[in-house]
N, C-alpha and C positions, 0 to 999 in steps of 0.2 A: 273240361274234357281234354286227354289227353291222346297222344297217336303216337307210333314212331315213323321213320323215316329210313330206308336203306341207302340212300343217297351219300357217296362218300365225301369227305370231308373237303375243306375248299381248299382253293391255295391258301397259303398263308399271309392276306394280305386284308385290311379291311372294309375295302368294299369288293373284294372276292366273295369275304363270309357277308357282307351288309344282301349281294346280288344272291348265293345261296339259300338264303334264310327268305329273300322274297321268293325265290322260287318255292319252297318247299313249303314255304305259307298260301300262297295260291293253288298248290295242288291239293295241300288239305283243304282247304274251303271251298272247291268245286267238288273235291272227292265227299263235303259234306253237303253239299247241292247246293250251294252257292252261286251266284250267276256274276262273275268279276265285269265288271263296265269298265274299269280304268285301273292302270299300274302307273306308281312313278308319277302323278301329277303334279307338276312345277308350276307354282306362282310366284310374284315377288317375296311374297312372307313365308314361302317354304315350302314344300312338296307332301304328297298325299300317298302315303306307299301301296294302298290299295281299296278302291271302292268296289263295294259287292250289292249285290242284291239278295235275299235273303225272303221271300217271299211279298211282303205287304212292305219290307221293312228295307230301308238305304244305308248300307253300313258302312261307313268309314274307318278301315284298321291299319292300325300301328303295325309294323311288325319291325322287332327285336333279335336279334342273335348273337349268340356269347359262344365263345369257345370253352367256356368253366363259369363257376359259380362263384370264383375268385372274388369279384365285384360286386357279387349278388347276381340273385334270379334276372335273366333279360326283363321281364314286365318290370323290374322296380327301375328301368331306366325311363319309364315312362311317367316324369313327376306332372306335376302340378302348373307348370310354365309348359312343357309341352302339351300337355291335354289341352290349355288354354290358343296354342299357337294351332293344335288339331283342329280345335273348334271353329276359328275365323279362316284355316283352309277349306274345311268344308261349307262356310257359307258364300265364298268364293270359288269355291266348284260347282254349287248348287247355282249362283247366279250365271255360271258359263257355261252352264247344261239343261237341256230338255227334258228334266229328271225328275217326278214327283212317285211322293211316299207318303203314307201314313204314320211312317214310325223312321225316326232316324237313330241310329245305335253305335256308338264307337266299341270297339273291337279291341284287343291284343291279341298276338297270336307272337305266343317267344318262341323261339328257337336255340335248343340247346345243342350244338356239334362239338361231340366230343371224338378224336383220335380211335379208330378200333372200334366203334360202336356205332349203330344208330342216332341217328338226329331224332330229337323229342321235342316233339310239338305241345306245347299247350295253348288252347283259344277259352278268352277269359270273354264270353260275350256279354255285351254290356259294361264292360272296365271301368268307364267313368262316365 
């Protein structure tokens, strides 16, 4: 699913566009009835950029943001060592929370900010 964004462009610095890219990921996933429980959760093994609720279902999402496709798509930064280091955050947020689900889901949600345009959102639910 795709969205855009009017939100202009960040400073140029990067975690100006890392704190942009969560915002604008957060407002899409509520503006998609999403219920956010936590931003930003820091463990020793790494932080959690956004847990949602999503009806039955506890979704833990990555979010991405590129200034260009220079690099490739935001979701391709999300390899295989990260999904893995996703996975042991959210079994460590799950043990430091009063949080039960039926269904637990990881998320992408990239964010493309481009100069002059709309920010474009894509949420890949279910990614890995």
């Amino acid at each position: 699913m795709a969205a855009t964004d009017s939100r202009p462009p960040p400073a140029d610095t990067r975690a100006g566009l890392g704190a942009l890219g969560e915002q604008i990921a957060v407002r899409y996933l509520t503006d998609a009835g999403l219920t956010v429980l936590d931003r930003n959760w820091r463990s020793r093994r790494g932080e959690l950029d956004v847990v949602a609720r999503d009806g039955d279902a506890l979704v833990f999402c990555e979010v991405k943001a590129r200034r260009g496709t220079g690099y490739g798509v935001p979701a391709a930064a999300v390899t295989v060592v990260k999904q893995q280091r996703l996975r042991l955050l959210a079994r460590a947020w799950l043990a430091a929370h009063d949080e039960h689900a039926r269904d637990i889901r990881f998320d992408v949600v990239a964010v493309l900010v481009t100069r002059g345009r709309p920010a474009r959102v894509t949420h890949l639910r279910a990614a890995f």
